[in-house]
C-alpha positions in Angstrom: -65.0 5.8 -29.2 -65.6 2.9 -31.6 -68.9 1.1 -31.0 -68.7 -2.1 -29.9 -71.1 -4.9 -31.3 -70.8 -8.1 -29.9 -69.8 -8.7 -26.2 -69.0 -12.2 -24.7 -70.3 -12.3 -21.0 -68.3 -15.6 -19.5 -68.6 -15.4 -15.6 -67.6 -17.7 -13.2 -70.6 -18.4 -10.1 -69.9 -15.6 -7.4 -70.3 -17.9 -4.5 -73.2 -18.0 -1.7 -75.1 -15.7 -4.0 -75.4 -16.1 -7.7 -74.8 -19.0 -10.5 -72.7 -17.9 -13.5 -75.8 -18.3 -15.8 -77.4 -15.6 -13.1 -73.9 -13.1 -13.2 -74.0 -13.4 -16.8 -77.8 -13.0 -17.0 -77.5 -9.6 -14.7 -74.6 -8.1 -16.7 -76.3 -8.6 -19.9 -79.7 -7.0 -18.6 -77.5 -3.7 -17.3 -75.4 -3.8 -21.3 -78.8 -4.0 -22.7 -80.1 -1.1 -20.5 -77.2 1.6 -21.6 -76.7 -0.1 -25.3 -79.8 -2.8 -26.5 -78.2 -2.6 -30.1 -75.8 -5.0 -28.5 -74.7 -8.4 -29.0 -74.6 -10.1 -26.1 -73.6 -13.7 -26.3 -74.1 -15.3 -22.7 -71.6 -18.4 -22.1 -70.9 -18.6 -17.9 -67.8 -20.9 -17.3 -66.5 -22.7 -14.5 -63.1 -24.1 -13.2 -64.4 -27.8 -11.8 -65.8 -27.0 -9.1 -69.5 -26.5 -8.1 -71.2 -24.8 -10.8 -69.6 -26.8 -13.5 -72.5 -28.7 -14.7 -75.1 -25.6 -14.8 -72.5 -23.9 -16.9 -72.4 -26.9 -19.7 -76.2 -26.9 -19.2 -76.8 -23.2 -19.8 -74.9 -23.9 -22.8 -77.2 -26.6 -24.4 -75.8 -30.2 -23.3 -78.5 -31.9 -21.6 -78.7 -32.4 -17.7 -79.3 -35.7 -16.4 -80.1 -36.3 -12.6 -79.2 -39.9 -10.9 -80.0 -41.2 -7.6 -76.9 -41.5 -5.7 -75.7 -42.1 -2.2 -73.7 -38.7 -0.8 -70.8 -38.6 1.0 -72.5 -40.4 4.0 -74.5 -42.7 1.9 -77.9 -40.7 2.6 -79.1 -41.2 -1.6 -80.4 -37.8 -3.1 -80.2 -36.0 -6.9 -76.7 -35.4 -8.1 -76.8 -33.8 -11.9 -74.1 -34.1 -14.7 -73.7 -33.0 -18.4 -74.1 -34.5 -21.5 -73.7 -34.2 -25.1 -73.2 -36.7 -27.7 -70.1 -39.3 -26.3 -69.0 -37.1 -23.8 -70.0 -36.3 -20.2 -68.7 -33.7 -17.4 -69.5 -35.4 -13.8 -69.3 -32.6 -11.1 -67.6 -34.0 -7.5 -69.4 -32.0 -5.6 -72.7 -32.4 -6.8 -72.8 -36.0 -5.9 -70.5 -36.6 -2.6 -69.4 -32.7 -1.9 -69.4 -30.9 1.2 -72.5 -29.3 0.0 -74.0 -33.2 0.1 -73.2 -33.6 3.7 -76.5 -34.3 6.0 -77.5 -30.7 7.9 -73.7 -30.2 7.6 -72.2 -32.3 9.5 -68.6 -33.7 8.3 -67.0 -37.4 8.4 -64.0 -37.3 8.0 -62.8 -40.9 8.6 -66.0 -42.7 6.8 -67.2 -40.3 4.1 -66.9 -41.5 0.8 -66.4 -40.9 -3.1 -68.7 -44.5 -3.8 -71.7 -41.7 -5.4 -69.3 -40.3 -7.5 -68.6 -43.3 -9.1 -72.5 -44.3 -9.4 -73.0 -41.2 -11.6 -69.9 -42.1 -13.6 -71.4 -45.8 -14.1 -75.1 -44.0 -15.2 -73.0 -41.9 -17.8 -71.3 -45.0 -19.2 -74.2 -46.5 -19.2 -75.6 -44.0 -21.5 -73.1 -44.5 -23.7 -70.3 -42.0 -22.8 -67.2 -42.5 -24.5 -64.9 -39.6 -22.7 -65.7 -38.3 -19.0 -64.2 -35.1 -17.6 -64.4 -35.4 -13.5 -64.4 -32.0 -12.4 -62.5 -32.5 -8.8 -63.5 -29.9 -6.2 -65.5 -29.4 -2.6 -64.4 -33.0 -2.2 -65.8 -34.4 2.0 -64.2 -37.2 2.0 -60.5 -38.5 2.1 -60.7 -41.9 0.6 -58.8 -41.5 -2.3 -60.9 -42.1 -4.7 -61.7 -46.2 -3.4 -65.2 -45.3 -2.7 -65.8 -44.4 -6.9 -63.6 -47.3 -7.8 -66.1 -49.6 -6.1 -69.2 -48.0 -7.4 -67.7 -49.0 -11.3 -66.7 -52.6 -9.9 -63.6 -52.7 -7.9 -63.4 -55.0 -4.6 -61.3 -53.4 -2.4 -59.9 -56.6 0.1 -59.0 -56.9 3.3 -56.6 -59.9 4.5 -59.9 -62.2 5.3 -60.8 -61.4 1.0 -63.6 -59.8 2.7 -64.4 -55.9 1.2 -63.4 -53.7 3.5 -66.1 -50.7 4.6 -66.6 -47.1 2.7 -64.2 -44.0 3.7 -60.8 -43.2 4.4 -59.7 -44.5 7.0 -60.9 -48.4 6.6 -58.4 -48.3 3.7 -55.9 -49.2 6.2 -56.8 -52.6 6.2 -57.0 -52.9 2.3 -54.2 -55.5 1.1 -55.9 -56.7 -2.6 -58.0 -55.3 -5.3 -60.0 -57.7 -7.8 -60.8 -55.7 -10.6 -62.9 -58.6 -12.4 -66.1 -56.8 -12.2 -65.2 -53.3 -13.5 -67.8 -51.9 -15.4 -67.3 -53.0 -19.1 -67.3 -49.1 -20.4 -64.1 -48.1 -18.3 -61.2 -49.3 -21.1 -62.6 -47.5 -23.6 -63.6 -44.7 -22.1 -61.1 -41.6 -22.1 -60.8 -40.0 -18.1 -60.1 -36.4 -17.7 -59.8 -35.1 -14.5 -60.8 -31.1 -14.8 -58.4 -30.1 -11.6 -56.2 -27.0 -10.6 -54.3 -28.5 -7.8 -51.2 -30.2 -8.1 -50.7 -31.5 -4.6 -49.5 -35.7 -4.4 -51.4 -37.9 -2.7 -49.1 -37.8 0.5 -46.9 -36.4 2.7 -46.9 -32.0 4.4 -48.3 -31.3 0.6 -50.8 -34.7 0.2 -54.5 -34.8 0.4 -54.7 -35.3 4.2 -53.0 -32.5 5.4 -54.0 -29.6 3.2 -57.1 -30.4 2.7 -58.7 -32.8 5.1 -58.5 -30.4 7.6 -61.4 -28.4 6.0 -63.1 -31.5 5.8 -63.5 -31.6 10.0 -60.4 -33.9 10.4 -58.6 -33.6 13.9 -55.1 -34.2 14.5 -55.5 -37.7 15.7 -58.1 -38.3 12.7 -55.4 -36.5 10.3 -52.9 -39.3 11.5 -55.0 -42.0 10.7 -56.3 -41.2 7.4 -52.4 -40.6 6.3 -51.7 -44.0 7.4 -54.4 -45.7 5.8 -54.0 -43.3 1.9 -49.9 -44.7 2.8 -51.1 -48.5 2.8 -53.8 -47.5 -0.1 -51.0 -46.1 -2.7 -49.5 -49.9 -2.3 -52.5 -51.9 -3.3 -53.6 -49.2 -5.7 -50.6 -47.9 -7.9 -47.5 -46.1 -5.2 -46.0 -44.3 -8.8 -49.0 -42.8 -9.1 -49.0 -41.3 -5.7 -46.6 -38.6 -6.7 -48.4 -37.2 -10.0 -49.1 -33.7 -9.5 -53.2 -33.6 -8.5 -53.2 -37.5 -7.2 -54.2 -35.8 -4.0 -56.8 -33.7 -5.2 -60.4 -34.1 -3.6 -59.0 -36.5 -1.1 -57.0 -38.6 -3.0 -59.8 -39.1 -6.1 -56.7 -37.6 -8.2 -54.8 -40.4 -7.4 -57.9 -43.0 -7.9 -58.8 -42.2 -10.9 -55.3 -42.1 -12.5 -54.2 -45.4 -11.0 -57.1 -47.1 -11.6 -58.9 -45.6 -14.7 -56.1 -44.2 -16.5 -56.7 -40.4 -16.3 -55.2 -37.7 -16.9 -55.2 -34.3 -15.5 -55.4 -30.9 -17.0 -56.7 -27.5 -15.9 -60.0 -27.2 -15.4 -61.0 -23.9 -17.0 -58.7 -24.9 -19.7 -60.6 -28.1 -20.6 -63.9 -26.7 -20.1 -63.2 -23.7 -22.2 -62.1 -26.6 -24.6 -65.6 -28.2 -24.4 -67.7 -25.1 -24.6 -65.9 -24.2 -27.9 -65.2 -20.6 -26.1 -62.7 -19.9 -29.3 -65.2 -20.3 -31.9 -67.3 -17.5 -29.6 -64.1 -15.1 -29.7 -64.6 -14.8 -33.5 -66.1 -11.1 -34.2 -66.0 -10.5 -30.6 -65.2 -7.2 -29.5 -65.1 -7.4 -25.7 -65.6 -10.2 -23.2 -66.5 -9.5 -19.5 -65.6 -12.2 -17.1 -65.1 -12.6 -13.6 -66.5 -14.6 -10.2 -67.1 -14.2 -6.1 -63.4 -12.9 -5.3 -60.5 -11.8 -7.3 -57.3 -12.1 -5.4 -53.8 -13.5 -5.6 -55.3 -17.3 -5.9 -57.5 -16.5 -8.8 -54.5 -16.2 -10.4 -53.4 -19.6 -10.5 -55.7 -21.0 -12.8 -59.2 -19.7 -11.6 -61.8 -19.0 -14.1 -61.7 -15.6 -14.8 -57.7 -16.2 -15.5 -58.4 -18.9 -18.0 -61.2 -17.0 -20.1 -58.4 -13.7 -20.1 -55.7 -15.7 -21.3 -57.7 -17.2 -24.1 -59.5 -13.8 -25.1 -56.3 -12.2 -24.9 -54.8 -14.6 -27.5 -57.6 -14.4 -29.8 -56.8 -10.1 -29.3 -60.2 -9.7 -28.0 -59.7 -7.0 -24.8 -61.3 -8.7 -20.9 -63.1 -6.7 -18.3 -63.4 -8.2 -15.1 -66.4 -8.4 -13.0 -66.5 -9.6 -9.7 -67.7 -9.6 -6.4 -64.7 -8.1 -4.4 -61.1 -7.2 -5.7 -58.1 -7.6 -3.4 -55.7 -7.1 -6.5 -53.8 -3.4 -7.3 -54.3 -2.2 -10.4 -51.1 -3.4 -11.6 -51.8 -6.7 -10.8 -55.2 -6.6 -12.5 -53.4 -5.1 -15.9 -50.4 -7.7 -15.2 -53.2 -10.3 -15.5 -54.6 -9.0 -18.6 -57.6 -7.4 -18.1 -58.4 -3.8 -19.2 -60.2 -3.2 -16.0 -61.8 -4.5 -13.1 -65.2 -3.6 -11.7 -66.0 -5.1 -8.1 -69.6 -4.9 -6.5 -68.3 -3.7 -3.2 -67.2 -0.7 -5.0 -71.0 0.0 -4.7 -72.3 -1.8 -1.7 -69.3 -2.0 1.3 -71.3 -4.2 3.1 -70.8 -7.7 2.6 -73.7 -9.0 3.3 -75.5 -6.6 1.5 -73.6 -7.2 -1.5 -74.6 -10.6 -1.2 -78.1 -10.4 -1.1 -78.2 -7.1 -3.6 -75.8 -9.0 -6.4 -78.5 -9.7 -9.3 -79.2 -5.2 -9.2 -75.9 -4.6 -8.3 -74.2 -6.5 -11.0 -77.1 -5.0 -13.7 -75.3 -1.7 -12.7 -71.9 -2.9 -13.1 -73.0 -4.0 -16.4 -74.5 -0.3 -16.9 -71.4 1.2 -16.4 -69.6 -1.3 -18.4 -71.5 -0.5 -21.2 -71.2 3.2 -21.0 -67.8 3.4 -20.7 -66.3 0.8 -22.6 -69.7 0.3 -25.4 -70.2 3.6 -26.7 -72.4 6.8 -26.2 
């Protein structure tokens, strides 16, 4: 077998146990075990969601931290990315379900207002283009609570603003946006999102996904009602774009409001990282994340970086936590092969808490059966 010289390790974060800078730190130390004479070129990826700012950071751009109230409006440290004109501002990090106090959810008064507080700090810096990556979204306001943070006065019939979260939007009958913040028409939006629901209706941002967000049946009825009356103050053609009802309706806020426009989030991260320039010379790339099953392959990580390694002729291992695809499906999908930690470790939990050695040995065997005696 040919040796193989230069391997591109671009992981997604296996959830609830390791970053994708720690999966692609891990692989690397088991390639280097078998083969050291290897190139190992280190780039972790991400799809949006949480882990999207460490993976921008681990590739150089500079993390900034801002004070900024969470989904409840209990202020802490969200992070976001920055290099030169450009920014990537992470949902979650700022007003997520990971940013909800000891847990607990509101679904009717949490809000995206720190989302839009980061956004201001990045314009304030100077960024020119900002890519929103929309994911683990706790509230369902629809993006009114970030509006506000850059300027916008939501009214209610009395001129008075009405309150933060979903479901005061159903007394919102104005919008004065005199006071936006002077960066927004010249900045270029991108929303980094792999969901195409609308803003309303059996596929809209309330009923998928609120749900997860604590919502009960009454509470689903009256955040549906209030998004309704929201999509006529804010912009009802843009309620049925595809992603307008992503993270709770931000989809929808953000295009009405700030003019931007979606595209898949590996896609325009892979963009941003320059991941092409790294497929020159490359002879392998090993990607992967937490789970690999029929979702991953619409749009997930791992799918993105194989469909762009695959162009560029460069062969894709996958790497992941557990596998509930057939082989078929994995070679369907592109990839040579798939290695799954459970494969070693059939206990979940275990697997969880073991993945740093366990992925060092999947990068071990990797590297002897795919690298070379």
């Amino acid at each position: 077998m040919n040796s193989v010289r230069r391997v591109v390790l671009a992981p997604d974060k296996f959830k609830g146990s390791s970053s994708a800078p720690e999966v692609a730190g891990a692989l690397a130390t088991g390639i280097a075990r078998v083969r050291p004479d290897t190139e190992l070129v280190l780039m972790p990826v991400a799809d949006g969601g949480d882990g999207t700012v460490d993976a921008f950071v681990a590739a150089g751009w500079r993390r900034i931290e801002v004070d900024a109230p969470g989904p409840t409006g209990v202020v802490g440290v969200a992070t976001y990315a920055l290099r030169g004109g450009t920014a990537v501002v992470e949902l979650a990090a700022a007003v997520g379900l990971v940013k909800l106090p000891r847990g607990v959810p509101d679904p009717l008064g949490a809000s995206t207002f720190g989302l839009g507080v980061v956004i201001a700090d990045a314009l304030d810096k100077g960024a020119v283009e900002i890519v929103i990556g929309l994911g683990g979204s706790a509230s369902s306001d629809g993006g009114a609570g970030m509006l506000r943070a850059l300027g916008v006065r939501v009214l209610d019939r009395r001129g008075d603003e009405v309150p933060r979260g979903g479901a005061a939007l159903a007394d919102a009958v104005a919008l004065d946006r005199s006071g936006i913040h002077p960066g927004v028409p010249a900045t270029r939006f991108v929303l980094a999102c792999d969901v195409d629901n609308p803003l309303l209706g059996p596929r809209g941002a309330v009923a998928v996904y609120a749900p997860q967000k604590g919502a009960d049946a009454a509470q689903l009825a009256i955040l549906e009602a209030a998004l309704t009356n929201w999509a006529t103050v804010a912009g009802v053609e843009f309620a049925e774009r595809p992603g307008a009802g992503a993270a709770g309706g931000t989809g929808f806020g953000a295009m009405a409001l700030l003019g931007a426009e979606v595209r898949s989030g590996i896609a325009v991260i892979l963009e941003l990282l320059d991941f092409a320039a790294l497929l020159d010379g490359a002879d392998l790339v090993v990607t992967g994340e937490g789970s690999l099953d029929e979702q991953s392959l619409h749009g997930k990580a791992p799918i993105g970086v194989c469909e762009a390694a695959r162009k560029a002729g460069v062969p894709v291992i996958a790497a992941v936590g557990r596998n509930l695809l057939t082989p078929v499906r994995i070679r369907s999908a592109g990839f040579t092969t798939c290695y799954a930690l459970t494969d070693l470790e059939s206990d979940p939990r275990r697997c969880m808490a073991h993945a740093r050695s366990l992925l060092e040995d999947v990068g071990a065997t990797i590297a002897r059966e795919h690298l070379g005696a």
